[in-house]
C-alpha positions in Angstrom: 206.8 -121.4 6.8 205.0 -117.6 6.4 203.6 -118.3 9.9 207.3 -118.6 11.7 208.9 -115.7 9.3 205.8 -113.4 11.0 206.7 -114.7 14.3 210.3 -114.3 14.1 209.6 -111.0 12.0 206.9 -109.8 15.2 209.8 -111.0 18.1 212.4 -108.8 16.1 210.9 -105.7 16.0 209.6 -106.1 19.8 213.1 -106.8 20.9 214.1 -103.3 18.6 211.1 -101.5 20.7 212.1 -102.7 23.9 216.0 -102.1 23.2 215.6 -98.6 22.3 212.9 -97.2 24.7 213.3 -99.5 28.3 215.0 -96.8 30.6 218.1 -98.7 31.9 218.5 -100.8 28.3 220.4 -99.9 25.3 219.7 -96.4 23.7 217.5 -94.6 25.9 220.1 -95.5 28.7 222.7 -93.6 26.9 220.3 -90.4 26.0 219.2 -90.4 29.2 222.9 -90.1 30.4 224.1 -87.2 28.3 221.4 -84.8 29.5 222.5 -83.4 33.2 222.0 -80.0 34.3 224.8 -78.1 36.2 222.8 -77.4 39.7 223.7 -73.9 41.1 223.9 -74.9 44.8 227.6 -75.1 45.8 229.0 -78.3 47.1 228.9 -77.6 51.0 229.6 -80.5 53.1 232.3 -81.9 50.7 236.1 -81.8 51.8 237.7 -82.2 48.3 235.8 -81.2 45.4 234.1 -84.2 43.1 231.7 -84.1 40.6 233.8 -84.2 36.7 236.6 -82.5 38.2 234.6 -79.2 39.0 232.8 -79.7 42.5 229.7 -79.6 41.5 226.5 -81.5 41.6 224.2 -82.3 38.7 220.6 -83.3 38.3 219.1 -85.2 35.7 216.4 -83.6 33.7 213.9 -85.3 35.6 214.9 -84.0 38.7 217.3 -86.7 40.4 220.1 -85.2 41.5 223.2 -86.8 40.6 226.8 -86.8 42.0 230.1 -88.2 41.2 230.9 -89.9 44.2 235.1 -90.6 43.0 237.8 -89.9 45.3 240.2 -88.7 42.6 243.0 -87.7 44.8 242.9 -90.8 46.6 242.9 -92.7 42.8 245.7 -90.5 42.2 247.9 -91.1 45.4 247.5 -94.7 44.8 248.9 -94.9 41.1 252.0 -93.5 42.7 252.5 -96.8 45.4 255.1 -98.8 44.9 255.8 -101.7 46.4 255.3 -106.0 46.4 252.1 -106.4 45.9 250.7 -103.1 45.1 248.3 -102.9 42.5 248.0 -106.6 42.4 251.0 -107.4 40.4 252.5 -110.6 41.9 254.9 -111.2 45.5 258.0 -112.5 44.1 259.4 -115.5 46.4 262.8 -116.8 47.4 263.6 -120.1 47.3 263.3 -120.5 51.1 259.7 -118.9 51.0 257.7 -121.3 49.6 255.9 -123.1 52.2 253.2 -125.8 50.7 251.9 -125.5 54.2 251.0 -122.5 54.3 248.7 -123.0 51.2 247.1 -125.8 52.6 245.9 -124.3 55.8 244.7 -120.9 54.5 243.8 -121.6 50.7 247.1 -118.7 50.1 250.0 -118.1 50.5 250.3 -116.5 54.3 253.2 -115.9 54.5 253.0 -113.8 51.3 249.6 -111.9 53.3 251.5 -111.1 56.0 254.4 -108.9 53.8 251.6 -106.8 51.8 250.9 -103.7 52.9 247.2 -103.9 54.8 246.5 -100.4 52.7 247.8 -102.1 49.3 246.6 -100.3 46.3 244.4 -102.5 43.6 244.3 -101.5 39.8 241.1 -100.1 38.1 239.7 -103.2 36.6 236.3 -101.2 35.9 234.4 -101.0 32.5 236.1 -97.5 31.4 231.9 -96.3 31.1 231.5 -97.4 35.4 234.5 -94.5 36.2 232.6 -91.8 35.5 229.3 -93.5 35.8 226.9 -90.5 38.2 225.5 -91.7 41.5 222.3 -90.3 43.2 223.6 -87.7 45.8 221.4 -88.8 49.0 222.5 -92.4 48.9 221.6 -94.3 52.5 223.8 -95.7 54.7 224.7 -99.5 54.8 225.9 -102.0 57.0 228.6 -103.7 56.1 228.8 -107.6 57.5 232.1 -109.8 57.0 231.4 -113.8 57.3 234.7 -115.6 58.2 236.0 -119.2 59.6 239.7 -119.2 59.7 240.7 -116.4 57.8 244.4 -115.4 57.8 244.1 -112.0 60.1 246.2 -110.1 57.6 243.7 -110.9 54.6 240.6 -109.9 57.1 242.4 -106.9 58.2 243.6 -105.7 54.7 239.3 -106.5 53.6 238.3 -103.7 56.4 241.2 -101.1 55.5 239.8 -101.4 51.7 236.5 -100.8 52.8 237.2 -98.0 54.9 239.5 -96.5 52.7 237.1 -96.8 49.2 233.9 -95.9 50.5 232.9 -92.5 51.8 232.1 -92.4 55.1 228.7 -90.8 55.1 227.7 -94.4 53.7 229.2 -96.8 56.5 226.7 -97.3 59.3 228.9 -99.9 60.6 231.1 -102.6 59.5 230.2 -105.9 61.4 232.7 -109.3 61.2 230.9 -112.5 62.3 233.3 -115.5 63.4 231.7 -118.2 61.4 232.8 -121.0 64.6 236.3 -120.6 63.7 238.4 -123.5 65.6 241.8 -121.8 64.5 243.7 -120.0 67.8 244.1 -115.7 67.4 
C-alpha cells in the first residue's frame, strides 16, 4: 500500500512541476502573458490603428514581438447589422417556404442560403481570454484551399467573403476552391 501512496504522491507533484513551469501550460503561460513592453517604433504600414486600442506594437520580454492583429472597427460595424440571419440568429419561414427538397439535396435549407446576406455578420463565440489574445507581428502568408462537391453557390460564396473579410490581407497568398467531381449543373 506505501509503495502506490509514493507513486501516486511522486506523479502528483510532477504533474504540479510540469503545470506551473511548461511555457504554454497553466501558470507560467499566464506570467508569461502579463509582461509586454510598449515598443517605441510607430505603427507604419497599418491603416487603422490595432494593438489594445492604442496602435502600437508590443514585444515580449524575450524579444518576440507581438501584435494585436483585431479589426475592431470592422467588430464594431458588424454589431450594428441587422437583418435575417445576421449574427446567426435563425431565418424565420413562411408557411409556403418550407421545402423538404431543398434539405435533401443540399444538407440545408437553400432556399434560406440564397436570402442571407453573402457578408452576414457571425457572433463572437470566442473564449473572452482568445479576444485579446497577442499575435506574433511577422506572421507568413497562407494559402487558403476550399474542397467542395455540390455545394449550394451561396454557402461557398458567403465561405470566401468571410474569409476575405476576417483575415488581413497581408496573410492571404491566395484562396484556392477545388471542385471535388461535383456532378450538380452551375
Amino acid at each position: 500500500m506505501k509503495r502506490k501512496q509514493k507513486r501516486f504522491l511522486q506523479m502528483t507533484l510532477l504533474f504540479m512541476v510540469a503545470l506551473i513551469f511548461l511555457p504554454n501550460i497553466g501558470l507560467w503561460s499566464l506570467y508569461k502573458d502579463k509582461h509586454l513592453v510598449k515598443s517605441s517604433e510607430p505603427a507604419e504600414h497599418l491603416s487603422a490603428p490595432l494593438g489594445l486600442g492604442d496602435g502600437q506594437f508590443y514585444a515580449w520580454t524575450n524579444g518576440l514581438r507581438r501584435k494585436d492583429w483585431h479589426d475592431y472597427e470592422s467588430i464594431q460595424k458588424e454589431a450594428l447589422r441587422s437583418g435575417k440571419g445576421e449574427h446567426g440568429k435563425p431565418y424565420p419561414l413562411t408557411e409556403e417556404d418550407h421545402d423538404d427538397s431543398a434539405y435533401r439535396e443540399n444538407g440545408f435549407n437553400i432556399f434560406v442560403s440564397n436570402n442571407i446576406a453573402l457578408e452576414r455578420s457571425l457572433p463572437d463565440i470566442r473564449h473572452a481570454n482568445c479576444k485579446h489574445k497577442m499575435y506574433l507581428e511577422r506572421l507568413p502568408n497562407t494559402s487558403i484551399i476550399i474542397p467542395f462537391h455540390n455545394e449550394g453557390w451561396t454557402s461557398l460564396l458567403r465561405t470566401i467573403h468571410s474569409i476575405i473579410n476576417r483575415t488581413p490581407e497581408s496573410l492571404i497568398a491566395e484562396i484556392i476552391l477545388v471542385d471535388d467531381f461535383s456532378d450538380r449543373g452551375k
